[in-house]
C-alpha positions as CSV (number, residue, x, y, z in Angstrom):
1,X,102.7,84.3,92.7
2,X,105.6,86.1,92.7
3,X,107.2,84.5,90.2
4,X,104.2,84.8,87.9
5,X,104.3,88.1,88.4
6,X,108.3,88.8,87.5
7,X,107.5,86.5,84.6
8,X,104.4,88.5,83.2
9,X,106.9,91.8,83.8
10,X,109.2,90.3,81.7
11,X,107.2,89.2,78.8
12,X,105.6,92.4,79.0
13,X,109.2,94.1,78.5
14,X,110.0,91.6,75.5
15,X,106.4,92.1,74.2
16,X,107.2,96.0,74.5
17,X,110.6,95.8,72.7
18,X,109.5,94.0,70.4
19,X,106.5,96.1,69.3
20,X,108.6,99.2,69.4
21,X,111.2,97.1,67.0
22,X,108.7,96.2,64.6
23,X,107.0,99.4,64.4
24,X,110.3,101.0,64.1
25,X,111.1,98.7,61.0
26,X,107.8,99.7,59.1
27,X,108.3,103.1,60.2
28,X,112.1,102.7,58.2
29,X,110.9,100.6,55.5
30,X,107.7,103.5,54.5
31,X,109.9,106.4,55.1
32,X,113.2,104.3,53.4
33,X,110.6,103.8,50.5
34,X,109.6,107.0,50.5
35,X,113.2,108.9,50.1
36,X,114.5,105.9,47.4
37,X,111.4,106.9,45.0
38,X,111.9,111.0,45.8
39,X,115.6,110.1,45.3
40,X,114.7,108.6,42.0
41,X,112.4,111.4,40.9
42,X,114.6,114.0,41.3
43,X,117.2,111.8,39.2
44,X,115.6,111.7,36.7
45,X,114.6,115.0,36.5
46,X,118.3,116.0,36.6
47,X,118.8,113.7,33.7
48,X,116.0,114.6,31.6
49,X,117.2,118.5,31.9
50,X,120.6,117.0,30.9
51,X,118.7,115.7,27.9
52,X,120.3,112.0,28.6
53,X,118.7,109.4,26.4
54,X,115.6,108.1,27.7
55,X,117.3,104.4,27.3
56,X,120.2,105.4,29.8
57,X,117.9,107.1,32.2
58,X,115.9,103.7,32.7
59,X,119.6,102.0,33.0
60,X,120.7,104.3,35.9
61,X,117.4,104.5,37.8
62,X,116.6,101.2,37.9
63,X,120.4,100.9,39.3
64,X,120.4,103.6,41.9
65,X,116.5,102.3,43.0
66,X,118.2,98.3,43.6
67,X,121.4,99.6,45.7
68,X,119.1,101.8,47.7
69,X,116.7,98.8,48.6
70,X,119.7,97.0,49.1
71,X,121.1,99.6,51.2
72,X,118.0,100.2,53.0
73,X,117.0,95.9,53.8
74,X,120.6,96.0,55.6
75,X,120.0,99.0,57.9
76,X,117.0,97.4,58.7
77,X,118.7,94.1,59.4
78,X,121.5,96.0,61.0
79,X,118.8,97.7,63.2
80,X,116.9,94.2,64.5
81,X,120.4,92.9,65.5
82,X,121.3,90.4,62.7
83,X,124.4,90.4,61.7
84,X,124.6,91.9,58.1
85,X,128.7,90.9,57.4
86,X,126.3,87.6,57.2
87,X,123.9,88.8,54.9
88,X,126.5,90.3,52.6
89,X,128.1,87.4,52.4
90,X,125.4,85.7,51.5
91,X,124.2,87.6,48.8
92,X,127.9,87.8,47.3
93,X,127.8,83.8,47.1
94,X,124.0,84.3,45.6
95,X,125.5,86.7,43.1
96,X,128.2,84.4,42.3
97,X,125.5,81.2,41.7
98,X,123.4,83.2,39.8
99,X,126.4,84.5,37.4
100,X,127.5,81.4,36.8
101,X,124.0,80.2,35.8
102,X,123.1,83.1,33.7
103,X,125.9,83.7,32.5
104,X,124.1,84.4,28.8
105,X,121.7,86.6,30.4
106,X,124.7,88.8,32.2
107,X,126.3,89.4,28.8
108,X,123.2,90.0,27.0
109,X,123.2,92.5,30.1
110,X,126.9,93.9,29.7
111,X,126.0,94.3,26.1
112,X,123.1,95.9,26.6
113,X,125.3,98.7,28.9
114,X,127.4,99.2,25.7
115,X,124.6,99.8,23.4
116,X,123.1,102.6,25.2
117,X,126.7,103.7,26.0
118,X,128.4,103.8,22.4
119,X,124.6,104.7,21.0
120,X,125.3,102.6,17.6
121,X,121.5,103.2,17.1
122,X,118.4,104.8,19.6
123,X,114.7,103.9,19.2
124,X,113.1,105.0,16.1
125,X,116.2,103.7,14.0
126,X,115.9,101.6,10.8
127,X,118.0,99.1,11.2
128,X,120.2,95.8,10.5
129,X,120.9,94.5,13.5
130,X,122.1,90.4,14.0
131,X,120.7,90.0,10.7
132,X,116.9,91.2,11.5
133,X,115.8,94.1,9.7
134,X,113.5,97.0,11.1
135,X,112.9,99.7,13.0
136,X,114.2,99.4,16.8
137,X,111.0,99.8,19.3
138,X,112.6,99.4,22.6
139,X,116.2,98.8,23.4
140,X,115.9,96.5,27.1
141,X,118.2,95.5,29.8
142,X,118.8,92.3,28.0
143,X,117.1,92.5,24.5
144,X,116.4,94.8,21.6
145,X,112.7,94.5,20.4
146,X,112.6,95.4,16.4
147,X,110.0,96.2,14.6
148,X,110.2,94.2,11.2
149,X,108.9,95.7,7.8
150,X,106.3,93.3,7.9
151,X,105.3,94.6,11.3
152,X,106.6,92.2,13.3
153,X,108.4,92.2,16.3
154,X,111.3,90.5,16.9
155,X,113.6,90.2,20.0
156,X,117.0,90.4,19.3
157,X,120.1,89.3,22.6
158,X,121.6,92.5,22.8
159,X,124.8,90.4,23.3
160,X,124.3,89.1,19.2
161,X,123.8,92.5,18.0
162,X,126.9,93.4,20.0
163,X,128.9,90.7,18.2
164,X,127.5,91.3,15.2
165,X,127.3,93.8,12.0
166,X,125.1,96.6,13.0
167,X,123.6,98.7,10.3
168,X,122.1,102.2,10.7
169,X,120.1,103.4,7.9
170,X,118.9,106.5,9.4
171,X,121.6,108.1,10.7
172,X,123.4,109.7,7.2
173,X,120.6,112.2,5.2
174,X,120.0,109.6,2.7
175,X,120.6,106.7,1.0
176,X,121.0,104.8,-2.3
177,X,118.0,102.8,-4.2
178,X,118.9,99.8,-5.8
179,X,116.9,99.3,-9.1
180,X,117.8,96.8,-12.4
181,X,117.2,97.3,-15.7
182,X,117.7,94.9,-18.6
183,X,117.7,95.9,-22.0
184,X,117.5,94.0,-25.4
185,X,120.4,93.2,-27.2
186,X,119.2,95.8,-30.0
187,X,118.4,98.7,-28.1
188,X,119.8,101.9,-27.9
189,X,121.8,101.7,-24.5
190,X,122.9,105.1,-24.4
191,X,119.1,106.9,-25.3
192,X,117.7,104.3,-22.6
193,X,119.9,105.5,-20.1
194,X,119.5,109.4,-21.0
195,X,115.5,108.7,-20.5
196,X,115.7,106.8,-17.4
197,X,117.9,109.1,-16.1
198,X,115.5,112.4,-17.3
199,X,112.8,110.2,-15.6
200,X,113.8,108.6,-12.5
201,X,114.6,112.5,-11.7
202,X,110.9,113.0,-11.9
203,X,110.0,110.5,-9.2
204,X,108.7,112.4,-5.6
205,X,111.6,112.1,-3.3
206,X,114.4,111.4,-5.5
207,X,116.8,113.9,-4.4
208,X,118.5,116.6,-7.3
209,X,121.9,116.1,-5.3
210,X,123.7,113.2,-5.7
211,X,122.2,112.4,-9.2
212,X,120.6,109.4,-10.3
213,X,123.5,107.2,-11.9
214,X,122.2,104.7,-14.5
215,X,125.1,102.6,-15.6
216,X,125.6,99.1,-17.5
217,X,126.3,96.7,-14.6
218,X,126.7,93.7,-16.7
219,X,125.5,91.6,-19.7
220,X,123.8,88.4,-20.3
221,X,122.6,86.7,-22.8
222,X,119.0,88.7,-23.5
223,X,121.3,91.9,-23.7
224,X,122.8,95.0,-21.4
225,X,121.8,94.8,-17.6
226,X,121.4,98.7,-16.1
227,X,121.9,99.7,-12.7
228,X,119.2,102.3,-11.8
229,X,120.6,104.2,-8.4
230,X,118.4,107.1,-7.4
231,X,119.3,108.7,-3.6
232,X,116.2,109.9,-1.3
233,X,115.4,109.8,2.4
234,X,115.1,106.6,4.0
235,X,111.7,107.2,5.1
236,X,110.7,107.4,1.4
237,X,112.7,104.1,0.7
238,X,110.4,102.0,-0.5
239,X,108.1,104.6,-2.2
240,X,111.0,105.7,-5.0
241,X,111.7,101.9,-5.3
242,X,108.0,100.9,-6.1
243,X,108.0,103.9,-8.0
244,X,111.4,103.8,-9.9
245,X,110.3,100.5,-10.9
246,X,107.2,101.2,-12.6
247,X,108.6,104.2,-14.0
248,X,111.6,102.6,-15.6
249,X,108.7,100.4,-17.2
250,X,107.0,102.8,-18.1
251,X,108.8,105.3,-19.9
252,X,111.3,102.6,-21.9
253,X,107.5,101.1,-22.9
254,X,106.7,105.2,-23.6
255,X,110.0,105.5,-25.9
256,X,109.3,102.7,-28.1
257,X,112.7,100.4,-26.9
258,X,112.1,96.7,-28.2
259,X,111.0,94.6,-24.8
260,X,113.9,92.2,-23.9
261,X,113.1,88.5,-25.3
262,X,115.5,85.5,-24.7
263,X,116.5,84.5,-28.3
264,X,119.1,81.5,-29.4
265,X,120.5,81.2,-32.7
266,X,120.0,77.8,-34.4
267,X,122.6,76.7,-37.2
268,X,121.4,74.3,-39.3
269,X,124.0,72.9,-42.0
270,X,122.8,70.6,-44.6
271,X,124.8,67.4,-44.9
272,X,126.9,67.0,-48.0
273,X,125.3,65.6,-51.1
């Protein structure tokens, strides 16, 4: 009986140190919780009165809110006795494995750093970016979601758009339309050029300064080819191109110039007699 008795006292002393432990740890792990996300409140607080781009704040807080867990799983470890030189070891070699595996997504990662560091473009920008067009939604850890003309959106790897030709449309106050013209072979070049530029001048959001430059660009074999280059904001981009065109046919149709109609000349000689 006695030896029941030491035995029960001991179990009840295990049974007691281990409640206290475990108590303990969810007593940590709510408070440890509670200090990481008042930690990472008053971050970004600090950041957003430092104005820091919304992109970069999401970057360093959802850094600083992994270490901390991190941080806080090996005082808890440290705490129940397991040795965390261990632990960190193990998750070095995890880190290692998983590196070598995901390699693409880790540069896709990296790259991702470098955009939101360099800031070739932020969210709202138009534009070209791996060779997909649009306006840039959401710039992510490891993609860049575009919004298309067509409205639809695309994910780019942020480590392509790195490696590629990136484009920013809306960063300079405006930019150039691209419009053609072709003329007849008999028309006045010089008056059609004076009226599209008096017109294309005309057009809402075609800006007075630079002016609109109408120029021969080449020839074939209908007649004189005019480049029609009117500058406006790029939010109005498409509205002065839709609009130069129809203007440009318009007022050439208005000013009586002879519509452009492929001809060929046929030689007929008559055999000798």
């Amino acid at each position: 009986m006695e030896n029941i008795g030491q035995y029960q006292q001991i179990a009840a002393s295990y049974a007691t140190e281990l409640g206290t432990k475990v108590i303990a740890v969810i007593l940590f792990w709510i408070v440890g919780r509670w200090l990481i996300g008042l930690a990472g409140r008053m971050l970004h607080q600090v950041l957003e009165k430092q104005k820091v781009d919304p992109t970069l704040m999401r970057y360093i807080g959802n850094f600083v809110a992994v270490t901390l867990n991190i941080v806080l799983v090996v005082a808890i470890l440290g705490y129940c006795g397991i040795q965390t030189t261990t632990f960190a070891a193990l998750v070095a070699g995890i880190g290692i494995a998983i590196g070598a595996a995901w390699g693409g997504l880790l540069s896709n990662l990296a790259a991702g750093i470098f955009l939101v560091v360099l800031h070739p473009f932020k969210v709202g920008d138009f534009v070209t970016a791996a060779g997909v067009t649009g306006t840039v939604r959401e710039i992510g850890l490891f993609a860049t979601a575009i919004d298309t003309p067509d409205n639809i959106m695309t994910l780019v790897g942020n480590a392509k758009i790195f490696g590629d030709t990136i484009q920013n449309f809306t960063v300079n106050d405006f930019r150039r339309v691209e419009l053609k013209c072709q003329l007849a072979g008999c028309a006045d070049h010089v008056a059609a050029m004076q009226l599209l530029r008096e017109k294309l001048a005309g057009v809402p959001n075609v800006l007075a300064a630079p002016d609109v430059q109408v120029e021969i660009l080449e020839f074939n074999l209908i007649g004189p080819v005019l480049a029609v280059r009117p500058f406006c904001h790029n939010d109005h981009y498409w509205q002065v191109y839709f609009d130069g065109n129809r203007t440009i046919r318009e007022a050439l149709a208005a000013g009586g110039f002879p519509a452009p109609m492929p001809a060929q000349v046929v030689m007929v000689q008559n055999p000798a007699a």
